[in-house]
PQR file of N, CA, C, O and H, with PARSE charges and radii, in Angstrom:
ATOM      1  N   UNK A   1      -8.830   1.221  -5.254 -0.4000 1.5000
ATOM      2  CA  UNK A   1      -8.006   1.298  -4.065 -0.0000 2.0000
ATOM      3  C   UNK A   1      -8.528   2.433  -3.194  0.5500 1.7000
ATOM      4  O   UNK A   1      -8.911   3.504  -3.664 -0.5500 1.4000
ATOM      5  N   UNK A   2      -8.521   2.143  -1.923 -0.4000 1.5000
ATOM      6  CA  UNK A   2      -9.489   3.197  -1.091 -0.0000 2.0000
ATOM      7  C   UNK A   2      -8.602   3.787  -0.295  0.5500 1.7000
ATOM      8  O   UNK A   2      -7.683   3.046   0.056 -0.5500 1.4000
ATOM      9  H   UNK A   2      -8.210   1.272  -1.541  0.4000 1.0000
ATOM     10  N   UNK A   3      -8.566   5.247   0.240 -0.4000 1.5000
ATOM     11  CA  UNK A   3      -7.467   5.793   0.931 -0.0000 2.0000
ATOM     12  C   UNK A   3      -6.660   4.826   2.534  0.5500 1.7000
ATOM     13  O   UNK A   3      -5.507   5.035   2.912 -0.5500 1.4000
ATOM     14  H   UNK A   3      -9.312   5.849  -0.045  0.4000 1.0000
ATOM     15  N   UNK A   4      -7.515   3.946   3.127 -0.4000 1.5000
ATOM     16  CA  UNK A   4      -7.212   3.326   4.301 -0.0000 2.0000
ATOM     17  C   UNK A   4      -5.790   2.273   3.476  0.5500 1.7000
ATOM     18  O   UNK A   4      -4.791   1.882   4.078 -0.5500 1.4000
ATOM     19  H   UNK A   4      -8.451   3.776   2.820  0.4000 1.0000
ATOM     20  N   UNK A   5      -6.056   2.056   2.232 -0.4000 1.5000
ATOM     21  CA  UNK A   5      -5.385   0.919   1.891 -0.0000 2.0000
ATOM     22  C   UNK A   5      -4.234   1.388   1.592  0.5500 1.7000
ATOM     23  O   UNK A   5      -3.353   0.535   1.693 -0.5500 1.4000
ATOM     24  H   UNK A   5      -6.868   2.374   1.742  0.4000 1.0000
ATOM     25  N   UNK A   6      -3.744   2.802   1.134 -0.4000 1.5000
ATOM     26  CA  UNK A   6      -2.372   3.446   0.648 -0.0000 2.0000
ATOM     27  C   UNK A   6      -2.124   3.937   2.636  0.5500 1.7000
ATOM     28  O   UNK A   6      -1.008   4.333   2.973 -0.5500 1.4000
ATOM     29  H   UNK A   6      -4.461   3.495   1.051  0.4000 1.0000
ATOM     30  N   UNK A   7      -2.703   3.883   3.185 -0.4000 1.5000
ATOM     31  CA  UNK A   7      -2.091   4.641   4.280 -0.0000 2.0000
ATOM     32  C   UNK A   7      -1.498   3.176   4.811  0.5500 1.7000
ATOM     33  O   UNK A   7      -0.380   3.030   5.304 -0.5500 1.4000
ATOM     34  H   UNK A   7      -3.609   3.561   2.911  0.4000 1.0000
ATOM     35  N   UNK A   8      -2.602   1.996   4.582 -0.4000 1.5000
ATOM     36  CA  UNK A   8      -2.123   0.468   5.251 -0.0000 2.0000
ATOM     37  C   UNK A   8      -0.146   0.529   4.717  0.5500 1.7000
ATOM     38  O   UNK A   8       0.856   0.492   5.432 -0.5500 1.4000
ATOM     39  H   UNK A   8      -3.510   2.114   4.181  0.4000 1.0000
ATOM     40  N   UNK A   9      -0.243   0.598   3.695 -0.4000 1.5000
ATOM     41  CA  UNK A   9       1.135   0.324   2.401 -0.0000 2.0000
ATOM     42  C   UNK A   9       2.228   1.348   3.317  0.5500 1.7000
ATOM     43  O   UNK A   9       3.391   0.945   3.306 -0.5500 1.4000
ATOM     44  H   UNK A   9      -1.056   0.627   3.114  0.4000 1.0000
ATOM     45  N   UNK A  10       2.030   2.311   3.909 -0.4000 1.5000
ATOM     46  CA  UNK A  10       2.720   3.167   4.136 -0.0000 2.0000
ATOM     47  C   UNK A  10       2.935   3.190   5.641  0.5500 1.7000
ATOM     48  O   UNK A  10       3.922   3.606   6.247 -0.5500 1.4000
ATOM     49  H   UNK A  10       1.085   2.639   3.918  0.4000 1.0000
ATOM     50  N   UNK A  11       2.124   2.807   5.992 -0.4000 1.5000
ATOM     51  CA  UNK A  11       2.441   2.305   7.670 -0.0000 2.0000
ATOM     52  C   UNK A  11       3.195   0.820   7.429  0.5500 1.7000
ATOM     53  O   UNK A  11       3.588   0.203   8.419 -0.5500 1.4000
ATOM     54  H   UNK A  11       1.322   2.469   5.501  0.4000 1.0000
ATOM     55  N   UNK A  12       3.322   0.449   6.525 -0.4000 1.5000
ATOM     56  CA  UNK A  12       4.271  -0.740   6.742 -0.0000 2.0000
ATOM     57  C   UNK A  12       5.930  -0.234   6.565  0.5500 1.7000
ATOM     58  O   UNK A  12       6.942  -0.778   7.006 -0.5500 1.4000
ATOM     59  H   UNK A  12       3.003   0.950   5.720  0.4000 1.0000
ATOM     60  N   UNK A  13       5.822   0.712   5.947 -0.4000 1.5000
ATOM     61  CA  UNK A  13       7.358   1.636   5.816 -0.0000 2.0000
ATOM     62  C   UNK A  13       7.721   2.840   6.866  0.5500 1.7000
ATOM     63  O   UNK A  13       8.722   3.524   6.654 -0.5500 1.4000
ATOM     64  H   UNK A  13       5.000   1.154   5.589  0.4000 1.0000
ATOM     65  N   UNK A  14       7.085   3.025   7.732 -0.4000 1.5000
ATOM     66  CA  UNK A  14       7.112   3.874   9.037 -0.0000 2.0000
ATOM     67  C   UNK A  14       8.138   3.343   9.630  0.5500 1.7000
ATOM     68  O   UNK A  14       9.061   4.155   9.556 -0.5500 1.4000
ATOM     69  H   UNK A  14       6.271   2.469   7.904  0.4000 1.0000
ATOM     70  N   UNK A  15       8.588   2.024  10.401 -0.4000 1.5000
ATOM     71  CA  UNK A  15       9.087   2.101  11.086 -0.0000 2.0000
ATOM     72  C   UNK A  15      10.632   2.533  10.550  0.5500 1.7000
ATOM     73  O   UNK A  15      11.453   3.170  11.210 -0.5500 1.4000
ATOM     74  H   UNK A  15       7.838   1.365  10.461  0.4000 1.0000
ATOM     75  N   UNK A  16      10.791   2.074   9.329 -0.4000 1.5000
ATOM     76  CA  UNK A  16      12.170   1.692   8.106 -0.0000 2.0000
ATOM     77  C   UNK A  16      12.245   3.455   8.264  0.5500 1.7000
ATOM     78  O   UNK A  16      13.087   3.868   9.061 -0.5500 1.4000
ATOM     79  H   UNK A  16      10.124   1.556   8.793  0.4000 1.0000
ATOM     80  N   UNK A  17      11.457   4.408   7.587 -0.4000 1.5000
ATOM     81  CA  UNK A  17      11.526   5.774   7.972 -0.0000 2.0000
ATOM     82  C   UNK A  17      12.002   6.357   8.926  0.5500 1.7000
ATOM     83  O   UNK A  17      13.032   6.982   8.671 -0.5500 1.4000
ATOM     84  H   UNK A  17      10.773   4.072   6.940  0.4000 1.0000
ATOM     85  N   UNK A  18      11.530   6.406  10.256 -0.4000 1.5000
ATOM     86  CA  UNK A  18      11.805   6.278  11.439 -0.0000 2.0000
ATOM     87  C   UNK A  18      13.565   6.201  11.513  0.5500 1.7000
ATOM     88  O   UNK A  18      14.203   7.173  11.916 -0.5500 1.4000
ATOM     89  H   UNK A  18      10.693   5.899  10.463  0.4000 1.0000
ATOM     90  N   UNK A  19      13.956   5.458  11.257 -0.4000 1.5000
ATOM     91  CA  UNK A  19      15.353   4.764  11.101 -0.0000 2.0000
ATOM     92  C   UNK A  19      16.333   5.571  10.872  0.5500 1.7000
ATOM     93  O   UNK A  19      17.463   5.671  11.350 -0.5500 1.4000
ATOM     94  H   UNK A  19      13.438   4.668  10.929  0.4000 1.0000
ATOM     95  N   UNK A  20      15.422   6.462   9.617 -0.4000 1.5000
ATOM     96  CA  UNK A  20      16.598   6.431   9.176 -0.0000 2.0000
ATOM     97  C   UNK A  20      17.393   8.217   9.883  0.5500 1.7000
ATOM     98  O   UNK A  20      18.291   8.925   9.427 -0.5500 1.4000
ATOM     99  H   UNK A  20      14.504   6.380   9.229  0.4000 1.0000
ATOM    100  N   UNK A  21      16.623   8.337  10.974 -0.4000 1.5000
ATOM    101  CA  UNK A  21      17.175   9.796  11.521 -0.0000 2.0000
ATOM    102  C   UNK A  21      18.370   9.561  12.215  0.5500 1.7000
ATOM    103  O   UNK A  21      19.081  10.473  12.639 -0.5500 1.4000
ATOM    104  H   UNK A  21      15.894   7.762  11.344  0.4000 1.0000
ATOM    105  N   UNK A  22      18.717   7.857  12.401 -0.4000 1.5000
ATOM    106  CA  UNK A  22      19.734   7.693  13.411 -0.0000 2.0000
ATOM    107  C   UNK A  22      21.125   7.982  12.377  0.5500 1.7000
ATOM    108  O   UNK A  22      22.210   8.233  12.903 -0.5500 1.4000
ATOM    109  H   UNK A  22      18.139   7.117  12.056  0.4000 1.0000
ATOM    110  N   UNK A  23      20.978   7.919  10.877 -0.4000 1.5000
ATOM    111  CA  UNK A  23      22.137   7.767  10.147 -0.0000 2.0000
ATOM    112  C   UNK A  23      22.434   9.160  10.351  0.5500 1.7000
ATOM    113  O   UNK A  23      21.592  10.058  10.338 -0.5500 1.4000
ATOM    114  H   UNK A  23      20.097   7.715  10.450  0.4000 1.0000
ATOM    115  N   UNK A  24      23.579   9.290  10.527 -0.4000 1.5000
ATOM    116  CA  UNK A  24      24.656  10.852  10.579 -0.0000 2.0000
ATOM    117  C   UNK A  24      25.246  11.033   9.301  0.5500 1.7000
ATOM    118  O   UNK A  24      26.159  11.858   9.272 -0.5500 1.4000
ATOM    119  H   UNK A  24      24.263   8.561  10.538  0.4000 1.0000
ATOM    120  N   UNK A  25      24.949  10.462   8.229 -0.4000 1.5000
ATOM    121  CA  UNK A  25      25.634  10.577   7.079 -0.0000 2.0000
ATOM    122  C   UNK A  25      24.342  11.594   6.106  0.5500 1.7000
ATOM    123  O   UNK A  25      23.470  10.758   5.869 -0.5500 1.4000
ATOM    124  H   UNK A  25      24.207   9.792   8.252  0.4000 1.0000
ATOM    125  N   UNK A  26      23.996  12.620   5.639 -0.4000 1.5000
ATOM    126  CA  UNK A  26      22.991  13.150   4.609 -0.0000 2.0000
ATOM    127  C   UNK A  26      22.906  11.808   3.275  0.5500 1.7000
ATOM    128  O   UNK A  26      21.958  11.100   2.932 -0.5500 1.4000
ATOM    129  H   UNK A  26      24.705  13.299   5.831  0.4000 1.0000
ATOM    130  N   UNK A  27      24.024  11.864   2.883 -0.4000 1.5000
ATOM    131  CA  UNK A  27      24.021  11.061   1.448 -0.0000 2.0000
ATOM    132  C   UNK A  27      23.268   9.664   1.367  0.5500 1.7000
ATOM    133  O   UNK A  27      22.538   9.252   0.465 -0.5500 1.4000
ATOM    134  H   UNK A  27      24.793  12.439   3.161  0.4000 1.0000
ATOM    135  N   UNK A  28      23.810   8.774   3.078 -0.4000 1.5000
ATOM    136  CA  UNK A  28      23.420   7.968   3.307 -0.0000 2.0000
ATOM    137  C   UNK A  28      21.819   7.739   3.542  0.5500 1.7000
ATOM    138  O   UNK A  28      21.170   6.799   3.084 -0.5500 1.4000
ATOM    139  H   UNK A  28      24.403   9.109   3.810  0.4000 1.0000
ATOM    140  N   UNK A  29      21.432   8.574   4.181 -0.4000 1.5000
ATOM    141  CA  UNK A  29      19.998   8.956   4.613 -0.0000 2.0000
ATOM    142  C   UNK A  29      19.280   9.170   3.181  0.5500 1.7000
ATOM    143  O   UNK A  29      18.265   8.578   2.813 -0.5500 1.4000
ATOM    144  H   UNK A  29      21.959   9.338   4.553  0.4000 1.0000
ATOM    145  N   UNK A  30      19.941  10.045   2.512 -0.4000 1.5000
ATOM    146  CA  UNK A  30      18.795  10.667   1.136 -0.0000 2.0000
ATOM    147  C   UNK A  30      19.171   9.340   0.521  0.5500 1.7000
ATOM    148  O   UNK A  30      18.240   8.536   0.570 -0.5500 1.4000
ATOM    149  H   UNK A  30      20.766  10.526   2.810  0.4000 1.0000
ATOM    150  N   UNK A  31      20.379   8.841  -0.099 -0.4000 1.5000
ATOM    151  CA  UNK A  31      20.080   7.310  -0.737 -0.0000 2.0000
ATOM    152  C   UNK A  31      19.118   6.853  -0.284  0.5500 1.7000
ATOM    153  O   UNK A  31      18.133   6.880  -1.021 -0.5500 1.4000
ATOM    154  H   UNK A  31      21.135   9.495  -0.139  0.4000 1.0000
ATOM    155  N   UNK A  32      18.939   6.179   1.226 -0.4000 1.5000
ATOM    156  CA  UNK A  32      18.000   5.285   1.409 -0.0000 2.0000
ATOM    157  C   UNK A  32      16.457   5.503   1.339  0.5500 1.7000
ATOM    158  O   UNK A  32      15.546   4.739   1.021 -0.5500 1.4000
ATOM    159  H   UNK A  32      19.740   6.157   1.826  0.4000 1.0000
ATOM    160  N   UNK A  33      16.480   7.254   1.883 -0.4000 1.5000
ATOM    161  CA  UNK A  33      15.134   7.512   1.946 -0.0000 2.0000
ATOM    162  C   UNK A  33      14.536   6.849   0.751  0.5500 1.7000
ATOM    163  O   UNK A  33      13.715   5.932   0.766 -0.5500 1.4000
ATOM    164  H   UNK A  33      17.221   7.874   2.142  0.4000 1.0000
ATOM    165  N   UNK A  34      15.299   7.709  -0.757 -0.4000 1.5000
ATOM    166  CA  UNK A  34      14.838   7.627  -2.159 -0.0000 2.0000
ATOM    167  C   UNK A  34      14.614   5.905  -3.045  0.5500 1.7000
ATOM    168  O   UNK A  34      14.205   5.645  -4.177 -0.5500 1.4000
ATOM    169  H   UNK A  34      15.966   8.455  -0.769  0.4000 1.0000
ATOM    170  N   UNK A  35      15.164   4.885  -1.752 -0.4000 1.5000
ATOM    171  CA  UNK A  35      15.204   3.589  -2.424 -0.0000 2.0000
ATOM    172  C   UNK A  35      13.880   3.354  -1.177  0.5500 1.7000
ATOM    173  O   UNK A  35      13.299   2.386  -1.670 -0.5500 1.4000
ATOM    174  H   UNK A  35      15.496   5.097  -0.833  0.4000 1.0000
ATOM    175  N   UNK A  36      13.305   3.611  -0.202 -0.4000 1.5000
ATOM    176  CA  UNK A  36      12.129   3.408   0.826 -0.0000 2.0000
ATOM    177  C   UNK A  36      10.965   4.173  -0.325  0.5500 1.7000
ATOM    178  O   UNK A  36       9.904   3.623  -0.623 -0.5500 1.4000
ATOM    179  H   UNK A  36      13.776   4.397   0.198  0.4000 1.0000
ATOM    180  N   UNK A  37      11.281   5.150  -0.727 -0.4000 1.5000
ATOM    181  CA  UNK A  37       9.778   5.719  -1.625 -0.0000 2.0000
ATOM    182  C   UNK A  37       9.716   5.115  -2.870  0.5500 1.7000
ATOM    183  O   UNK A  37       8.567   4.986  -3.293 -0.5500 1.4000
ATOM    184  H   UNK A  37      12.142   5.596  -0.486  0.4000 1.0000
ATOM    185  N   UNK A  38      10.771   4.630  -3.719 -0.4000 1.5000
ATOM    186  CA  UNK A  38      10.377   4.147  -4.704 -0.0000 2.0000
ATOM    187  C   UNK A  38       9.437   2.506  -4.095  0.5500 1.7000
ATOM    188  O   UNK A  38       8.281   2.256  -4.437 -0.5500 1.4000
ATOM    189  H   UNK A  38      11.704   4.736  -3.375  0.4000 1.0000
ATOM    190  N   UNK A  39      10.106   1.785  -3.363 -0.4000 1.5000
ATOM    191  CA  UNK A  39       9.628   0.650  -2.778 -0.0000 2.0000
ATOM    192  C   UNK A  39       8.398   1.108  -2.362  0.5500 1.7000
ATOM    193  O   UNK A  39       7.594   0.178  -2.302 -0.5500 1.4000
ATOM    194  H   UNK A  39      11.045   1.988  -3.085  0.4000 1.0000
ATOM    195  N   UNK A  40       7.797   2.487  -1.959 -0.4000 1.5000
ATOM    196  CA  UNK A  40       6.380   2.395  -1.415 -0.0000 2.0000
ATOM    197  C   UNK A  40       5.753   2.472  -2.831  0.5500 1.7000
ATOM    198  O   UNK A  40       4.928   1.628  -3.183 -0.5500 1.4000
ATOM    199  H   UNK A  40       8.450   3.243  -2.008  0.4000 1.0000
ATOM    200  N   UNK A  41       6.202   3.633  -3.760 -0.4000 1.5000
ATOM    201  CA  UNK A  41       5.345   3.639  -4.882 -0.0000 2.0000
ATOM    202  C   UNK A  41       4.757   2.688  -5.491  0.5500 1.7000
ATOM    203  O   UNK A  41       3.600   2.410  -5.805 -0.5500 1.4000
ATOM    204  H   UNK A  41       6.871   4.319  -3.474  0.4000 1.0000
ATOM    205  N   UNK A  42       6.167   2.067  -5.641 -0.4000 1.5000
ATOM    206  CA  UNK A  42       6.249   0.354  -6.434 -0.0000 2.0000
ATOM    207  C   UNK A  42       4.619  -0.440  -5.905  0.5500 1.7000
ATOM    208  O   UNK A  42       3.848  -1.036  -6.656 -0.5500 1.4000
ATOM    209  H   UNK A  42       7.107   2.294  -5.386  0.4000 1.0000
ATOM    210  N   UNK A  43       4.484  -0.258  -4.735 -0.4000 1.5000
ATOM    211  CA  UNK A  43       3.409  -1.527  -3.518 -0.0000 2.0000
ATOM    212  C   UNK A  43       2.226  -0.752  -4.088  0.5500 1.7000
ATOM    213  O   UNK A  43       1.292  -1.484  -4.415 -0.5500 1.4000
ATOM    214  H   UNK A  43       5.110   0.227  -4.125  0.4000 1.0000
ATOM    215  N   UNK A  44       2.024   0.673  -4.305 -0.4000 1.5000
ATOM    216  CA  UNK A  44       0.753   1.569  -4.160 -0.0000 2.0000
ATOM    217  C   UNK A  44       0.259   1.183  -5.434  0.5500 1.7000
ATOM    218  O   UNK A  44      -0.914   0.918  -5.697 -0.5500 1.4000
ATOM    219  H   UNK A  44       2.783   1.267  -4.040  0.4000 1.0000
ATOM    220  N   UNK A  45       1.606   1.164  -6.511 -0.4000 1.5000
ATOM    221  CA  UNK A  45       1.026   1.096  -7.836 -0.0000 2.0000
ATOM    222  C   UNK A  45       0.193  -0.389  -8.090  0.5500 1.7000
ATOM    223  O   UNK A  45      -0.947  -0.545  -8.527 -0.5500 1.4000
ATOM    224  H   UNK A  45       2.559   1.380  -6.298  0.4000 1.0000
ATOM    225  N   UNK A  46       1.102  -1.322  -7.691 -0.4000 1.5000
ATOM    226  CA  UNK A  46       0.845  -2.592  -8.139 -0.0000 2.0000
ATOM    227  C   UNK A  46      -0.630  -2.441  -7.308  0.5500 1.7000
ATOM    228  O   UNK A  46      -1.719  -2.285  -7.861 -0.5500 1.4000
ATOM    229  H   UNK A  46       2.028  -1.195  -7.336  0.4000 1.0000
ATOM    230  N   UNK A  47      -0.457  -2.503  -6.214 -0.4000 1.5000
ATOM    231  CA  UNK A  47      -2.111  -2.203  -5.298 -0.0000 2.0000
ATOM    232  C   UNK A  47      -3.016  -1.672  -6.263  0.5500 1.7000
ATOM    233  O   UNK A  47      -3.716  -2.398  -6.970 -0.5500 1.4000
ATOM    234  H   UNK A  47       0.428  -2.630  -5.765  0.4000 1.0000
ATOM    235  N   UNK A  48      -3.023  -0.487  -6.310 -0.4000 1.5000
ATOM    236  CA  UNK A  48      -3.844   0.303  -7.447 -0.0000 2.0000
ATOM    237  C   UNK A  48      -4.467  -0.731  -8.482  0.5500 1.7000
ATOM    238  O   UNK A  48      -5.628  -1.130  -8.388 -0.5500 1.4000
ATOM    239  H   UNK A  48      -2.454   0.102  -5.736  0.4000 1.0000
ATOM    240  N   UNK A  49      -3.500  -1.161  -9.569 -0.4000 1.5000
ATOM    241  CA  UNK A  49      -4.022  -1.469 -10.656 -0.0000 2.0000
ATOM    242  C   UNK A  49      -4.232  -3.024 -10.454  0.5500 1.7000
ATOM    243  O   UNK A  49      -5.120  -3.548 -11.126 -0.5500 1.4000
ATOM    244  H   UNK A  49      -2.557  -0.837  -9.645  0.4000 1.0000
ATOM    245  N   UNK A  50      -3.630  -3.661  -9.748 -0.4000 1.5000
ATOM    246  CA  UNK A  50      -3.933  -5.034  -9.623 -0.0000 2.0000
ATOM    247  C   UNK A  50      -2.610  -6.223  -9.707  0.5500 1.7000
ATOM    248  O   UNK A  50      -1.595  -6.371 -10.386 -0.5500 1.4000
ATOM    249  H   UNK A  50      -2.908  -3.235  -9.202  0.4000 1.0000
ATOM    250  N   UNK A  51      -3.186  -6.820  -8.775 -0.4000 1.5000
ATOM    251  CA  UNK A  51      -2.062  -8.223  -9.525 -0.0000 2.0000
ATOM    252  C   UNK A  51      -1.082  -8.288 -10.695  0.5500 1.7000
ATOM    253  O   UNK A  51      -1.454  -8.257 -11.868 -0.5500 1.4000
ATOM    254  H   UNK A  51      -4.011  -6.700  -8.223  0.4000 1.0000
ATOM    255  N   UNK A  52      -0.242  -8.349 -10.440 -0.4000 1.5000
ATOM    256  CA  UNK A  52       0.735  -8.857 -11.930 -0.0000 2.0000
ATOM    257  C   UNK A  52       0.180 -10.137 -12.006  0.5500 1.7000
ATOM    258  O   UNK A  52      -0.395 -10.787 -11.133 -0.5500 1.4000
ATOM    259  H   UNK A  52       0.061  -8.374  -9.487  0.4000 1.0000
ATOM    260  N   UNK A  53       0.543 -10.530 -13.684 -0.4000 1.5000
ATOM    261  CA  UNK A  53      -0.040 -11.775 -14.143 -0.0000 2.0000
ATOM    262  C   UNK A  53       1.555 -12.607 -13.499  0.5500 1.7000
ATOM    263  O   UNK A  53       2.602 -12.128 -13.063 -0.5500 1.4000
ATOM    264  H   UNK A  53       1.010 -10.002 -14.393  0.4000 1.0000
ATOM    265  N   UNK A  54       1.268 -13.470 -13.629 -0.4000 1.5000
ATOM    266  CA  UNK A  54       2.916 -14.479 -13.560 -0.0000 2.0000
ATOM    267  C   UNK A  54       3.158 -14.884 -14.692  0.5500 1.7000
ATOM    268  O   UNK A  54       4.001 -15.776 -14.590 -0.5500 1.4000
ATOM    269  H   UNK A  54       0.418 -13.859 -13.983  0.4000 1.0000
ATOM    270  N   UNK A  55       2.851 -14.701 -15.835 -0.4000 1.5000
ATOM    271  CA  UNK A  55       3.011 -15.030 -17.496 -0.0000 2.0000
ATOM    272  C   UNK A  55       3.606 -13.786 -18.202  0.5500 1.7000
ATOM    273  O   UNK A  55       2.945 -13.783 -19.240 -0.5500 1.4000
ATOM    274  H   UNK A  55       2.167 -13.976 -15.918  0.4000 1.0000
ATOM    275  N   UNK A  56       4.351 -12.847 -18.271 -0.4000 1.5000
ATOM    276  CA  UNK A  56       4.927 -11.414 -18.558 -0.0000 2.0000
ATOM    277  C   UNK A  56       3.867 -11.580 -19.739  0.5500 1.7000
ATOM    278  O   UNK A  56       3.164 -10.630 -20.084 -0.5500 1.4000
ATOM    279  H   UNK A  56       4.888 -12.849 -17.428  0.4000 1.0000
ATOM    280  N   UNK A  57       3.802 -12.621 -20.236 -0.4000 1.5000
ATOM    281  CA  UNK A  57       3.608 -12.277 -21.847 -0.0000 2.0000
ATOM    282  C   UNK A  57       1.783 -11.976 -21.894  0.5500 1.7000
ATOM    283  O   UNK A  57       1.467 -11.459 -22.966 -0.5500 1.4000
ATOM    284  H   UNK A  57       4.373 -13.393 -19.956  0.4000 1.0000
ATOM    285  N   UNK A  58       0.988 -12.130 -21.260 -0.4000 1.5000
ATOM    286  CA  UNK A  58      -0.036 -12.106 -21.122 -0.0000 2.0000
ATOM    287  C   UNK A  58      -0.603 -10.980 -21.324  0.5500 1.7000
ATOM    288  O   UNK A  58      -0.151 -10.259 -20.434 -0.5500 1.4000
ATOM    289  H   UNK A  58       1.245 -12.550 -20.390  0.4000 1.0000
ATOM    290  N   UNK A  59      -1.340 -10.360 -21.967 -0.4000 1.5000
ATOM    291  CA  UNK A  59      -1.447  -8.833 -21.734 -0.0000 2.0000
ATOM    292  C   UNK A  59      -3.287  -8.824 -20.627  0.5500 1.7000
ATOM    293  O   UNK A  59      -3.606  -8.220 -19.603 -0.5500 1.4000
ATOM    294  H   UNK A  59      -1.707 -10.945 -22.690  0.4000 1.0000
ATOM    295  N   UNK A  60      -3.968  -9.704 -21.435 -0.4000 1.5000
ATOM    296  CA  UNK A  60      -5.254 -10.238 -21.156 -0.0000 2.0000
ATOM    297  C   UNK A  60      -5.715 -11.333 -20.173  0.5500 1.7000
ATOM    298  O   UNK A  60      -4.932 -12.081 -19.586 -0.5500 1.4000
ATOM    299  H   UNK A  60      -3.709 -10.195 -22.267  0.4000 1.0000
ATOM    300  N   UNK A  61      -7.078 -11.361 -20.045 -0.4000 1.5000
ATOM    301  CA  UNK A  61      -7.196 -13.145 -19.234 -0.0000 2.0000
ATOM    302  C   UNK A  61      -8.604 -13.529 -20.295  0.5500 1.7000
ATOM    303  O   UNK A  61      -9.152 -14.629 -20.219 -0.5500 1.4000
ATOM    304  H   UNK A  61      -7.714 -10.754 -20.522  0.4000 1.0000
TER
END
């Protein structure tokens, strides 16, 4: 995975970021921020290492 491709992943969550300065609530804001970064991690990781199989049970090909 090459650095253009985690910045691609993360410019797709900019605008959702962005957003969230309009909420007047802290709690509301830090909830969501913390459910927007796990959702980026989630994209970077799977990116990173590759495809999930669609067979859970598969460990191999």
């Amino acid at each position: 995975m090459e650095k253009k491709d985690v910045i691609k992943i993360a410019e797709e969550k900019w605008p959702e970021l962005r957003a969230l300065k309009a909420l007047e609530n802290f709690y509301e804001y830090e909830k969501r921020f913390e459910e927007l970064w796990l959702e980026l991690g989630r994209k970077v990781l799977e990116a990173s290492i590759s495809e999930p199989s669609k067979d859970h049970r598969i460990k191999k090909k």
